[in-house]
OpenMM code with the backbone's topology and positions (N, CA, C; nanometers):
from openmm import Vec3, app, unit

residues = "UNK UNK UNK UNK UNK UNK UNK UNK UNK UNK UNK UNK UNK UNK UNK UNK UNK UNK UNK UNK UNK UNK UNK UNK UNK UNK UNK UNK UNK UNK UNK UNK UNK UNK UNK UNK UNK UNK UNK UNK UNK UNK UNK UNK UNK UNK UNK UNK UNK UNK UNK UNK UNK UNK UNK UNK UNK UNK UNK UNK UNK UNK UNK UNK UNK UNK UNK UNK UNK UNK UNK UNK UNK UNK UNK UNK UNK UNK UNK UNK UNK UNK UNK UNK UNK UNK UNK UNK UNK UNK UNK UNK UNK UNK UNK UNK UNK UNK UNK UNK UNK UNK UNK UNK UNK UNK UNK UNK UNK UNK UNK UNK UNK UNK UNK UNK UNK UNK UNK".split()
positions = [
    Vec3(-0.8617, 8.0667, -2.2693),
    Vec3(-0.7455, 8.1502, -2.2469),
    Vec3(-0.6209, 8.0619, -2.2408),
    Vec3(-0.5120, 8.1176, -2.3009),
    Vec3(-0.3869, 8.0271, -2.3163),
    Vec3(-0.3427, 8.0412, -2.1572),
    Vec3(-0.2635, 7.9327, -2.1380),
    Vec3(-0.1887, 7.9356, -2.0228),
    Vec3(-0.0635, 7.9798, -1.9563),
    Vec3(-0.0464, 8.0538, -1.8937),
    Vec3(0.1077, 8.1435, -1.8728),
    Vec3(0.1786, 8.0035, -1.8353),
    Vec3(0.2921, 8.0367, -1.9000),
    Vec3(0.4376, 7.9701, -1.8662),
    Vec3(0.5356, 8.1193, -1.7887),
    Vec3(0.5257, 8.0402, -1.7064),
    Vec3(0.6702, 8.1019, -1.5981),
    Vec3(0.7872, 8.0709, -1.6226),
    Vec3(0.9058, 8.1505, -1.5427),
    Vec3(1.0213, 8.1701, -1.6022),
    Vec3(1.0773, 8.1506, -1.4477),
    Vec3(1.1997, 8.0923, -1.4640),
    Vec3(1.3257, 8.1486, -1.3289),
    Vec3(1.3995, 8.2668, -1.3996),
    Vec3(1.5015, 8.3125, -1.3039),
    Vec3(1.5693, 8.4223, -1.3376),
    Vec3(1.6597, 8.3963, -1.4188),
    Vec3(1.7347, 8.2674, -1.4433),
    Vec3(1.8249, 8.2551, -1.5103),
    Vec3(1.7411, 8.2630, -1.7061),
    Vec3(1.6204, 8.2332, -1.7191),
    Vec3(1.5198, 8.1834, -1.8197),
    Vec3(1.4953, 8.3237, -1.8886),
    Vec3(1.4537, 8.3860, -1.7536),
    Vec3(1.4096, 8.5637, -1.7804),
    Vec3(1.5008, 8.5955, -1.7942),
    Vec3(1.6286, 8.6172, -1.8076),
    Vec3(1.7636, 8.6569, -1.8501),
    Vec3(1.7864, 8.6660, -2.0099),
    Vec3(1.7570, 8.5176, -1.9724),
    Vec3(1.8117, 8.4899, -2.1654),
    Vec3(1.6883, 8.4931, -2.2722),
    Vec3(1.5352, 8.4971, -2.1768),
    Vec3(1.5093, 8.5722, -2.3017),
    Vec3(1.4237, 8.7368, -2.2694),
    Vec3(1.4822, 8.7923, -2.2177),
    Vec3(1.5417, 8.9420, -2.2574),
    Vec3(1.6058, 8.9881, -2.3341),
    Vec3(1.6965, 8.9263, -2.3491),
    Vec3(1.7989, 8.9274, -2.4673),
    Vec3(1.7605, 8.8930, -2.5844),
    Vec3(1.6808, 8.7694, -2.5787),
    Vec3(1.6305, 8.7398, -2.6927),
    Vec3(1.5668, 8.8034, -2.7433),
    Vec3(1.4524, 8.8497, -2.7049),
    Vec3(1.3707, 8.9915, -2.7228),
    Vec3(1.4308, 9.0893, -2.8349),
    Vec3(1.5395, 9.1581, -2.7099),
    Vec3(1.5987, 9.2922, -2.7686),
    Vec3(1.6592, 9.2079, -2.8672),
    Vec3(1.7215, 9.1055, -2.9496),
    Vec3(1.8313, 9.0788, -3.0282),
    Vec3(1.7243, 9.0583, -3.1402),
    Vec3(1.6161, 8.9751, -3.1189),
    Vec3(1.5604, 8.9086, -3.2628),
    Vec3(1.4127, 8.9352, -3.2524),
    Vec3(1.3502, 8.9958, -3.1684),
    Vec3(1.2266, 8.9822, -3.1611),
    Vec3(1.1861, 9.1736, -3.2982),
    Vec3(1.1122, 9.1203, -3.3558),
    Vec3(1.1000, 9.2124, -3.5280),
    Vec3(0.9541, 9.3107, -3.3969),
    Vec3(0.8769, 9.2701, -3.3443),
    Vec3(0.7708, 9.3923, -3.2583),
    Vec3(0.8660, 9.4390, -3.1324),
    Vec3(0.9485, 9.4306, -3.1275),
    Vec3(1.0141, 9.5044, -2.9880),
    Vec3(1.1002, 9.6037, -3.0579),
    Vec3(1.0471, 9.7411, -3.0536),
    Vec3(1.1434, 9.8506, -3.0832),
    Vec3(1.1482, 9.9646, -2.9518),
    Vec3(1.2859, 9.9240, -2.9196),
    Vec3(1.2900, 10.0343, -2.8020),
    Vec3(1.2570, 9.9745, -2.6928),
    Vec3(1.2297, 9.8514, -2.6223),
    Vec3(1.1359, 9.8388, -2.5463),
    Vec3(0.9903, 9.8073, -2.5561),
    Vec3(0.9727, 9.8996, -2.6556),
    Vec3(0.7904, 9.8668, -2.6879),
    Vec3(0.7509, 9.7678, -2.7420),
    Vec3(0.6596, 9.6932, -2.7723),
    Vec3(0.5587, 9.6088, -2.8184),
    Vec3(0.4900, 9.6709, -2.9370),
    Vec3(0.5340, 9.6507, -3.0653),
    Vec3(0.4396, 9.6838, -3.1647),
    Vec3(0.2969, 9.6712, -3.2009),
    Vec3(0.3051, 9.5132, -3.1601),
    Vec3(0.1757, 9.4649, -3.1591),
    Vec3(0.0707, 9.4916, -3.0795),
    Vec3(0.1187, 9.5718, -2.9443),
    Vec3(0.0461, 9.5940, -2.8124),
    Vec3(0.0071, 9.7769, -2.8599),
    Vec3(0.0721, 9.8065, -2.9507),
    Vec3(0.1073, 9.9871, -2.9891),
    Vec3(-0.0557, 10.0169, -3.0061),
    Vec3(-0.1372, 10.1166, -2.9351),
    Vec3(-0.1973, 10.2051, -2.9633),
    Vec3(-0.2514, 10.3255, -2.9607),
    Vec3(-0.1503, 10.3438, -3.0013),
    Vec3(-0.0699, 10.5022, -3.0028),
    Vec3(-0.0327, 10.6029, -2.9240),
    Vec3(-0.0115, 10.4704, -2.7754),
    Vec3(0.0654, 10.5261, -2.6600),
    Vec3(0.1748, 10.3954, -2.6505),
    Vec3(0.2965, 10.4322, -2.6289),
    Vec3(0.4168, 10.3593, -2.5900),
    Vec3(0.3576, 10.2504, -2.4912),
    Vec3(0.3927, 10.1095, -2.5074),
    Vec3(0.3234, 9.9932, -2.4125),
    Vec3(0.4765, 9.9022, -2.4068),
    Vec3(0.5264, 9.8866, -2.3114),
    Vec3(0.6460, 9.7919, -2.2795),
    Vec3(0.6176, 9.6616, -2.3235),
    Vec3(0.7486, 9.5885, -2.3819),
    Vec3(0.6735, 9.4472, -2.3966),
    Vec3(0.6244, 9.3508, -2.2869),
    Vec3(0.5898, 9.2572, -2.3150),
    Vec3(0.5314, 9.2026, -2.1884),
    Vec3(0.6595, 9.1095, -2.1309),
    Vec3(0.7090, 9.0517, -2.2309),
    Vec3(0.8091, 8.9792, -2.1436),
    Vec3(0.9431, 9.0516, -2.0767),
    Vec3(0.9279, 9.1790, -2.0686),
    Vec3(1.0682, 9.2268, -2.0509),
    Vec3(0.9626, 9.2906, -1.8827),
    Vec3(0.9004, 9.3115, -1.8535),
    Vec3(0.8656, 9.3423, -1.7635),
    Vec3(0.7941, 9.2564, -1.6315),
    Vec3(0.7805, 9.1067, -1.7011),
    Vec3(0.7330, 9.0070, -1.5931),
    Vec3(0.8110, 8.8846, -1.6053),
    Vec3(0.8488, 8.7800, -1.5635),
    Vec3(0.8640, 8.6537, -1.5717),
    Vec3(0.8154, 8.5588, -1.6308),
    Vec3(0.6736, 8.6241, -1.7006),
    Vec3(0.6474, 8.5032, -1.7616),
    Vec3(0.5975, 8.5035, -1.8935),
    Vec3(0.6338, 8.3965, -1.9949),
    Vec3(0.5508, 8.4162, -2.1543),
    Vec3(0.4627, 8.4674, -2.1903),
    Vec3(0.3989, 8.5893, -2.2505),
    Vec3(0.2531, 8.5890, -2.2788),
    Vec3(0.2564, 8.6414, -2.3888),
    Vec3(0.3367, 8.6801, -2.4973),
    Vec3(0.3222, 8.6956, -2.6375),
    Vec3(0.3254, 8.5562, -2.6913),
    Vec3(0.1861, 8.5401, -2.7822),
    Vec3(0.1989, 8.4116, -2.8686),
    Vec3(0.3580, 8.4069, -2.9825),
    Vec3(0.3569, 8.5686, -3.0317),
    Vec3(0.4187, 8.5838, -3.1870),
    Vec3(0.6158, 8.5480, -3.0863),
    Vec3(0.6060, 8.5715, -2.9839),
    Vec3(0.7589, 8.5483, -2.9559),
    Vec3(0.7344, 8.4023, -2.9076),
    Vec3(0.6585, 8.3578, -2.8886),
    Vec3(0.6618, 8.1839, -2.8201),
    Vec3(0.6627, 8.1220, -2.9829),
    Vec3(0.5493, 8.1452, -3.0989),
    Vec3(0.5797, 8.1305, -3.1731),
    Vec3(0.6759, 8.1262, -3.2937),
    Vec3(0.7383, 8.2132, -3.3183),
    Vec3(0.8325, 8.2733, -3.4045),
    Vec3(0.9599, 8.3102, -3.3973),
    Vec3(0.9729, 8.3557, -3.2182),
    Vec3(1.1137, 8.3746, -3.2300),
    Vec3(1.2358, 8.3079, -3.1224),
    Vec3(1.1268, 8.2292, -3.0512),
    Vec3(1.1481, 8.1540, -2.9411),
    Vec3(1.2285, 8.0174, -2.9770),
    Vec3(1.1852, 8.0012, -3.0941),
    Vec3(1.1927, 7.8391, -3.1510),
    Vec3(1.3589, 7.8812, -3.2114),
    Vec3(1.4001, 8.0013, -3.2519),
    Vec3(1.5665, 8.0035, -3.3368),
    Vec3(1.6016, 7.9812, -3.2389),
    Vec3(1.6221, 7.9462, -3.0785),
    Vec3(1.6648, 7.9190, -2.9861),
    Vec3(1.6985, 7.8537, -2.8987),
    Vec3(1.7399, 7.7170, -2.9584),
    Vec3(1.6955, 7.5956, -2.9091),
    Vec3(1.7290, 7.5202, -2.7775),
    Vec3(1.8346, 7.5803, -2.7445),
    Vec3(1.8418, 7.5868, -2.5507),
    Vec3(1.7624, 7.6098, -2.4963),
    Vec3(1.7498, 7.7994, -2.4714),
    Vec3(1.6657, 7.8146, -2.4123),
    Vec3(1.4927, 7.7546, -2.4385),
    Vec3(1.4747, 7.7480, -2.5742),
    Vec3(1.3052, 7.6841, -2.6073),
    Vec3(1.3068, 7.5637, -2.5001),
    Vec3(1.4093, 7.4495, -2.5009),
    Vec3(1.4375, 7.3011, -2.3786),
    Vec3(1.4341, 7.3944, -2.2911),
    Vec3(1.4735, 7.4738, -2.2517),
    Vec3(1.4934, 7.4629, -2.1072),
    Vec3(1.3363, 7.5395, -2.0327),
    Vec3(1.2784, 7.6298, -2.1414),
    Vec3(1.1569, 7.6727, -2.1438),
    Vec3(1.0222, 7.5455, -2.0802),
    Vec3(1.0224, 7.5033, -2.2027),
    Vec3(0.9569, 7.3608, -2.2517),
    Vec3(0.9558, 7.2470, -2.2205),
    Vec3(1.0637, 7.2368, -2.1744),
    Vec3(1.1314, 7.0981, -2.1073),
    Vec3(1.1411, 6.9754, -2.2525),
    Vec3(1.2356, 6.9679, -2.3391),
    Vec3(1.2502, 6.9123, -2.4239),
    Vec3(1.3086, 6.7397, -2.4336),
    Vec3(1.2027, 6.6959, -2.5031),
    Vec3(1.2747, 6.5344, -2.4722),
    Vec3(1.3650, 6.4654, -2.5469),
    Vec3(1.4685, 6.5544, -2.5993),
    Vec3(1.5388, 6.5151, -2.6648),
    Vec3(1.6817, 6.5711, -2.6096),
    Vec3(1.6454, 6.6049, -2.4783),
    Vec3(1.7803, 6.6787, -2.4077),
    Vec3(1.8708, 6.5458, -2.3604),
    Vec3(2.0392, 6.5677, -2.3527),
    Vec3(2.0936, 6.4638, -2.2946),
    Vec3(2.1812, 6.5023, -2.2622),
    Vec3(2.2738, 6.4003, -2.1383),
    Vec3(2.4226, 6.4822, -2.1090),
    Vec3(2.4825, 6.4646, -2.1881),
    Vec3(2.5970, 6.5722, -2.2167),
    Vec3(2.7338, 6.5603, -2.2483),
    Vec3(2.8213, 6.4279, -2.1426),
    Vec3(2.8683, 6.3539, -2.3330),
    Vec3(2.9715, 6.2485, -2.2733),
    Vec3(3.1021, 6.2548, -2.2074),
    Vec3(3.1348, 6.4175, -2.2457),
    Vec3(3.2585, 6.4456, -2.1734),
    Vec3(3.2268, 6.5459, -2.0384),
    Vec3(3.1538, 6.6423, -2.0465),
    Vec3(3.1488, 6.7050, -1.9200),
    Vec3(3.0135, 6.6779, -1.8292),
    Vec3(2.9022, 6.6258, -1.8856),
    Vec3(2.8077, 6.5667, -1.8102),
    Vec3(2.6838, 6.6764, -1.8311),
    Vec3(2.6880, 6.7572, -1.8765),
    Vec3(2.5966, 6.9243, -1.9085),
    Vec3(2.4489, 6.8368, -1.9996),
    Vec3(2.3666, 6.8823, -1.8997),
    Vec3(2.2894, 6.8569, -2.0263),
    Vec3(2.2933, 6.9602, -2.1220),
    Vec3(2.2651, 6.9121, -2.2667),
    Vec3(2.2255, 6.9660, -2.3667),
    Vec3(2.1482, 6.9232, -2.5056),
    Vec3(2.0777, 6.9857, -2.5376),
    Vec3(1.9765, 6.9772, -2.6615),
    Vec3(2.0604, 6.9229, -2.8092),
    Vec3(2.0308, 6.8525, -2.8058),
    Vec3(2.1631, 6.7805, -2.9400),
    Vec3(2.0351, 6.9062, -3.1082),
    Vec3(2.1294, 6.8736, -3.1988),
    Vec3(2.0894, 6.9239, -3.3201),
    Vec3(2.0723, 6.8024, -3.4141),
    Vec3(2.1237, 6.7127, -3.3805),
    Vec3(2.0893, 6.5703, -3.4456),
    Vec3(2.0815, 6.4595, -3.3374),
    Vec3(2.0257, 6.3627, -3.4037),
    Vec3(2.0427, 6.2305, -3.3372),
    Vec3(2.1396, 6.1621, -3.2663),
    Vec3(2.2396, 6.1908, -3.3606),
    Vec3(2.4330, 6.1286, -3.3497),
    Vec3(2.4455, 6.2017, -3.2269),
    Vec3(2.4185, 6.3250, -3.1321),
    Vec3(2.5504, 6.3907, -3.1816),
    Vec3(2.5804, 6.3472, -2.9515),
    Vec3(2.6905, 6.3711, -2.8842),
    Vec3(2.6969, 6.2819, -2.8096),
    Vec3(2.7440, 6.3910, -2.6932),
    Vec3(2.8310, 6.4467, -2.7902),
    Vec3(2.9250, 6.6729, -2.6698),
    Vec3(2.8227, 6.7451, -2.7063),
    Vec3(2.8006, 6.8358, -2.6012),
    Vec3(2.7791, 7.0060, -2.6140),
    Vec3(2.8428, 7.0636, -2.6569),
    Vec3(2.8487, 7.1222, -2.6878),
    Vec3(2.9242, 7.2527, -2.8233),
    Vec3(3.0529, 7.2510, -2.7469),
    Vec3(3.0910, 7.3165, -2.6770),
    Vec3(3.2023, 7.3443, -2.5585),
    Vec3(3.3059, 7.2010, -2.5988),
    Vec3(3.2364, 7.1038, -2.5813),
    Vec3(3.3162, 6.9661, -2.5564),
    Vec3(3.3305, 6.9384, -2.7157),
    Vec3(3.2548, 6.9209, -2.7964),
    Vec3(3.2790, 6.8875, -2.9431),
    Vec3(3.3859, 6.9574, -2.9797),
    Vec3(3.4117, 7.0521, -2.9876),
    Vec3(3.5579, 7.0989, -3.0166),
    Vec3(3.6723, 6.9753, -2.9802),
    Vec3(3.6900, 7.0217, -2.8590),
    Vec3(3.8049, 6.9542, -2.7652),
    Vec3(3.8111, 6.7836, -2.8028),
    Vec3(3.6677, 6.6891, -2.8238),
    Vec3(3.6663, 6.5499, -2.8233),
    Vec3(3.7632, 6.5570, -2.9700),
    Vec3(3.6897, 6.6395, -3.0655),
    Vec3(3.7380, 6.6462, -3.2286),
    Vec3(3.8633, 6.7003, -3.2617),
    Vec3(3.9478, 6.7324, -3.1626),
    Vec3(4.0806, 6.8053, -3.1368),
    Vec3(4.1743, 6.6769, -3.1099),
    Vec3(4.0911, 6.5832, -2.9940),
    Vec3(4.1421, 6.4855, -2.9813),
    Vec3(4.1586, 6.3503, -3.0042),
    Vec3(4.0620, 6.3875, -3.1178),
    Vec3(4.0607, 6.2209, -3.1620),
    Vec3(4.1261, 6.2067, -3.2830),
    Vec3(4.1207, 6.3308, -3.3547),
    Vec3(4.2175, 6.3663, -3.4626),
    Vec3(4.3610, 6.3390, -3.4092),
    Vec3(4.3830, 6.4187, -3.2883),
    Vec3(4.5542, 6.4000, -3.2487),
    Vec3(4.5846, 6.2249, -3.2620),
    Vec3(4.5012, 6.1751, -3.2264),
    Vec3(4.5272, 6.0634, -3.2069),
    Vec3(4.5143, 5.9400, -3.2956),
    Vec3(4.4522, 5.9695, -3.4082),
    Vec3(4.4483, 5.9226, -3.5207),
    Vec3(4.5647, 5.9060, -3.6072),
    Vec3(4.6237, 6.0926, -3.5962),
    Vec3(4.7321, 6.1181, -3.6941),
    Vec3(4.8633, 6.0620, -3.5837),
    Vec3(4.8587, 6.0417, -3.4737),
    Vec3(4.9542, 5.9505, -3.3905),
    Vec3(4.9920, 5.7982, -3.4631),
    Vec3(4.8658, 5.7578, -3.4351),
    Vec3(4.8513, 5.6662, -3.5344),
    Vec3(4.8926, 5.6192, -3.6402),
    Vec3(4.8393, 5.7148, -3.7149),
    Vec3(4.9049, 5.6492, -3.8733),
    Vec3(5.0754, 5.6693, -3.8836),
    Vec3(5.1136, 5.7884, -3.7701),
    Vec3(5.2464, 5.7879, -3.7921),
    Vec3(5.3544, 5.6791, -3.6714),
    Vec3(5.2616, 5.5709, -3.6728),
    Vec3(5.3199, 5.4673, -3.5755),
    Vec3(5.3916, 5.5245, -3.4384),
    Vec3(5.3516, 5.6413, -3.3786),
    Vec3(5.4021, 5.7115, -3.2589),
    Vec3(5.3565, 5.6295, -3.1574),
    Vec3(5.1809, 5.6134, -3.1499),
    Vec3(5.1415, 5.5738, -3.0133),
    Vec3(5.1315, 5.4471, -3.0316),
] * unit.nanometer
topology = app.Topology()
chain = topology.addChain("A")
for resn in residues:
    res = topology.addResidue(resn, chain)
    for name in ("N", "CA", "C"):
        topology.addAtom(name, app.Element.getBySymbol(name[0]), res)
């Protein structure tokens, strides 16, 4: 028998959502896969913890926060500007989404400072 993975509330939050947004057997609430031919709630919207393979499998993974924060991922790191951990998408990469903007806002300003002999 596979092993339940548990959830905190903040975990069970986001994937509820996930569920209702992308999960292709959740219509309405129900469980397609669980359907026989009485209405059956899905399982994760009603407990805390994982127990569909096809959403741990398939739809869990477009998600790559929450999958780390699920999973505990070893490729998580802080942000160099605000300290957050987060799940990089490459090797390079150094901000969380939030901060990559703002670093790339400012390193540009300061470049084009630069070339125009200001700073």
């Amino acid at each position: 028998m596979a092993e339940i993975i548990r959830m905190n509330h903040e975990q069970a939050s986001a994937v509820y959502e996930c569920v209702h947004r992308h999960c292709a057997n959740c219509v309405d609430g129900n469980c397609l896969l669980l359907d026989d031919g009485d209405f059956v709630p899905c399982p994760q919207l009603i407990t805390r913890s994982l127990l569909c393979r096809y959403f741990i499998n398939a739809v869990l993974p477009g998600d790559r926060q929450l999958y780390g924060d699920i999973f505990g991922s070893p490729y998580a790191r802080p942000c160099r500007e605000c300290g957050k951990i987060f799940h990089p998408k490459s090797d390079k990469a150094k901000y969380c989404d939030k901060c990559r903007a703002i670093v790339r806002r400012r390193q540009t300003r300061n470049r084009m400072r630069q070339q125009r002999g200001i700073m």
